[in-house]
C-alpha positions as protocol buffer text, in pm:
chain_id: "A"
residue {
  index: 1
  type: UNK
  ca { x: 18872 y: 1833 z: 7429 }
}
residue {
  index: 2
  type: UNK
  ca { x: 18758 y: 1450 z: 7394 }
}
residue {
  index: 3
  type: UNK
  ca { x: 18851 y: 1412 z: 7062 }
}
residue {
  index: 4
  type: UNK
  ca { x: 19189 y: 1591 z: 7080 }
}
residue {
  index: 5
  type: UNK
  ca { x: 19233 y: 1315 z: 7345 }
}
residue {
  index: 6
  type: UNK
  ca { x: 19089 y: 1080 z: 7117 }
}
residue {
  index: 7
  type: UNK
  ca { x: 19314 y: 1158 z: 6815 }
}
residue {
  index: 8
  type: UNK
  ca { x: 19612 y: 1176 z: 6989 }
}
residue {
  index: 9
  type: UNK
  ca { x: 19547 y: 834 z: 7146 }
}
residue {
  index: 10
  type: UNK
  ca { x: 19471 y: 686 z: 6787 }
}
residue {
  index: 11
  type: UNK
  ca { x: 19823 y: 837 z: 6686 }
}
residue {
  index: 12
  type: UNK
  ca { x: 20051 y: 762 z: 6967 }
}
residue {
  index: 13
  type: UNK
  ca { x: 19913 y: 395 z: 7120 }
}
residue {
  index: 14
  type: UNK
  ca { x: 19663 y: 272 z: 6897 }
}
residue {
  index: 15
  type: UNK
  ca { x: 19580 y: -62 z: 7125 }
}
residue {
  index: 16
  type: UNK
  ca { x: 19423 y: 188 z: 7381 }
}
residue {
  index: 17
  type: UNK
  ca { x: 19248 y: 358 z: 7137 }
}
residue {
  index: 18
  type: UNK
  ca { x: 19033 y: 51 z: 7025 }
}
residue {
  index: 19
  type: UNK
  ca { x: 18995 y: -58 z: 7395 }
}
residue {
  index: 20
  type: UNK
  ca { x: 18842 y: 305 z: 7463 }
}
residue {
  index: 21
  type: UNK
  ca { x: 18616 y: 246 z: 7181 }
}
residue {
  index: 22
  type: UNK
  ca { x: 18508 y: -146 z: 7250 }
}
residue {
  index: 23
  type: UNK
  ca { x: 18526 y: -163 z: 7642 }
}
residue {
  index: 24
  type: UNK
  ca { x: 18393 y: 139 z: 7724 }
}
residue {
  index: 25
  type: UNK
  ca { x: 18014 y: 38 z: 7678 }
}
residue {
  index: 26
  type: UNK
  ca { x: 17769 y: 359 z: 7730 }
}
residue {
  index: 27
  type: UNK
  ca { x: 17500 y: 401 z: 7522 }
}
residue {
  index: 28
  type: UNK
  ca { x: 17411 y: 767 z: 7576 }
}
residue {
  index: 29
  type: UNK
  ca { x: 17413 y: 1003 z: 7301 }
}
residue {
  index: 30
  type: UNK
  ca { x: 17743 y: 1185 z: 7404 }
}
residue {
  index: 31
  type: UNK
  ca { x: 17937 y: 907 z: 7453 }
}
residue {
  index: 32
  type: UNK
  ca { x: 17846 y: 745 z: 7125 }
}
residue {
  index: 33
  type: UNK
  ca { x: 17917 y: 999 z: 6887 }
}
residue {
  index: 34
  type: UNK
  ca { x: 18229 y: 1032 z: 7110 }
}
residue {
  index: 35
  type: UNK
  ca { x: 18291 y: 622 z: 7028 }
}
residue {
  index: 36
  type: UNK
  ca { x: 18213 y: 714 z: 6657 }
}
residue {
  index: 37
  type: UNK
  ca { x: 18496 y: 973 z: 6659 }
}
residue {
  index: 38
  type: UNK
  ca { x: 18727 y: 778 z: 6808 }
}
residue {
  index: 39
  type: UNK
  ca { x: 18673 y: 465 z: 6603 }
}
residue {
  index: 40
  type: UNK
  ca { x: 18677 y: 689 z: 6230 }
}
residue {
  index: 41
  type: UNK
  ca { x: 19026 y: 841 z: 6419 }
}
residue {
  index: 42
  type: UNK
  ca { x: 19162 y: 476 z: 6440 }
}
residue {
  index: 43
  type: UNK
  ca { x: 19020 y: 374 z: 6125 }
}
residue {
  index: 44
  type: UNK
  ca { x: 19184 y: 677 z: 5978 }
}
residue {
  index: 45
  type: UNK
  ca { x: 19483 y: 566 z: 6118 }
}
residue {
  index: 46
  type: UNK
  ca { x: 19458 y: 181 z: 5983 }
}
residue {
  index: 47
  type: UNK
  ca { x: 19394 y: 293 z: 5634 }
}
residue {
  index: 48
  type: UNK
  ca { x: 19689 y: 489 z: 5621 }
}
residue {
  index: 49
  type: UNK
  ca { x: 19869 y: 213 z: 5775 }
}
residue {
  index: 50
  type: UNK
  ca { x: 19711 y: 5 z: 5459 }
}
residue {
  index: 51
  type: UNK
  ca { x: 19476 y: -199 z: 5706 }
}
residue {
  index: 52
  type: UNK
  ca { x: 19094 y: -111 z: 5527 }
}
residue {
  index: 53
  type: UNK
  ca { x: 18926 y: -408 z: 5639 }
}
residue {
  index: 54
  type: UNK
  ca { x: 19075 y: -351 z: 5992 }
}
residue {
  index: 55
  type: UNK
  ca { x: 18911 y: -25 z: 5954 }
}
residue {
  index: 56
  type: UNK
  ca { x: 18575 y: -96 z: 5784 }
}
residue {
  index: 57
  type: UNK
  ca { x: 18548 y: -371 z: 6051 }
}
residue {
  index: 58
  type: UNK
  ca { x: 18593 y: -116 z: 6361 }
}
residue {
  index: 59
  type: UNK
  ca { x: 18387 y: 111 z: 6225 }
}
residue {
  index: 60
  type: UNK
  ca { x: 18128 y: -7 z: 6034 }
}
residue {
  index: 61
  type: UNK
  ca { x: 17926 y: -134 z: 6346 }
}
residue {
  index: 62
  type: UNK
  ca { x: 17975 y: 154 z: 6542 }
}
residue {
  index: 63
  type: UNK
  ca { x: 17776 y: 363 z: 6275 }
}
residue {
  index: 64
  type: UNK
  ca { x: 17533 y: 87 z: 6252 }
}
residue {
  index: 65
  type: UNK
  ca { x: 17414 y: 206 z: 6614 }
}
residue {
  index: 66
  type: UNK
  ca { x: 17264 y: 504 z: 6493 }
}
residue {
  index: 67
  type: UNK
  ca { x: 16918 y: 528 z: 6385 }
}
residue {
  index: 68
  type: UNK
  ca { x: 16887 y: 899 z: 6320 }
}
residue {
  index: 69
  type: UNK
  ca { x: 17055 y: 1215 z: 6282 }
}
residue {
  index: 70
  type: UNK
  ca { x: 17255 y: 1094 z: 5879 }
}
residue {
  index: 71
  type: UNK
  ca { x: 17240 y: 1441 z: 5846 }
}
residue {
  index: 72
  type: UNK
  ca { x: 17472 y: 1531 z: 6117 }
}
residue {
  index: 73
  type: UNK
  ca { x: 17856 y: 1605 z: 6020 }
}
residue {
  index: 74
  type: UNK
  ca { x: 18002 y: 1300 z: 6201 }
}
residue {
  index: 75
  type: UNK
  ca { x: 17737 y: 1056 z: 6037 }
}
residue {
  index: 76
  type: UNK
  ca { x: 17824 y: 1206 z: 5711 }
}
residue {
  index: 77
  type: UNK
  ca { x: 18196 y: 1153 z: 5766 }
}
residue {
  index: 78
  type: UNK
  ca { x: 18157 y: 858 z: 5897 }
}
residue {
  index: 79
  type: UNK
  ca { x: 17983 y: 725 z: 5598 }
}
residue {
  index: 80
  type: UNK
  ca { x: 18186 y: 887 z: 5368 }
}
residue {
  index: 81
  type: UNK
  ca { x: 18502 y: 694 z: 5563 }
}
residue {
  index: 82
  type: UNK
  ca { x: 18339 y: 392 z: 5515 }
}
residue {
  index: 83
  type: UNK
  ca { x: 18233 y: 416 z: 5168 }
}
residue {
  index: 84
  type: UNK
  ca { x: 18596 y: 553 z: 5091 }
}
residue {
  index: 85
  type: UNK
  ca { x: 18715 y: 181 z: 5303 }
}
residue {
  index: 86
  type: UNK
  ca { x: 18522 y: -40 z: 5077 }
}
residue {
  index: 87
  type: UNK
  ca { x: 18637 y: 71 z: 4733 }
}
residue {
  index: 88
  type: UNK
  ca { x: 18942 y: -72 z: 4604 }
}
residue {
  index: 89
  type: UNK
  ca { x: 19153 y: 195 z: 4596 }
}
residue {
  index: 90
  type: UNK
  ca { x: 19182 y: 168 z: 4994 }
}
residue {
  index: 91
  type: UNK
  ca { x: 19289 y: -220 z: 4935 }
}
residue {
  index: 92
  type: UNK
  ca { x: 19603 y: -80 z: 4764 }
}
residue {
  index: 93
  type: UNK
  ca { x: 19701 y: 156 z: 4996 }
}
């Protein structure tokens, strides 16, 4: 239900959305990989609003946090987010 929250949040008031992510400052593994959803949501959101280095600068250090599990679906989206945020197609859009 968190990331439906999350999402809709990244949609509908984006400001919130990356005070949820920055302020709120837990460091257990639930509430991280619910910070790394919410940040790829709102860096989802920037690229599409044609803001990648907004993005790639949300997101990039939240991922940076993790030390293990790369082999986990949100790592690998995440990654693939970012990788997709530094080519230069996203600087056109």
């Amino acid at each position: 239900m968190q990331g439906l929250i999350y999402r809709w949040r990244a949609i509908q008031c984006p400001t919130f959305m990356v005070r949820a992510v920055i302020v709120d400052g837990h460091v257990d593994v639930v509430s991280t990989v619910q910070e790394l959803r919410a940040a790829m949501s709102m860096a989802r959101l920037w690229r599409d609003q044609g803001k990648p280095q907004q993005a790639r600068e949300l997101l990039a250090p939240i991922y940076g946090w993790f030390t293990e599990g790369f082999d986990t679906r949100d790592l690998k989206d995440a990654k693939t987010l970012l990788e997709e945020l530094q080519s230069p197609v996203a600087a056109q859009r």
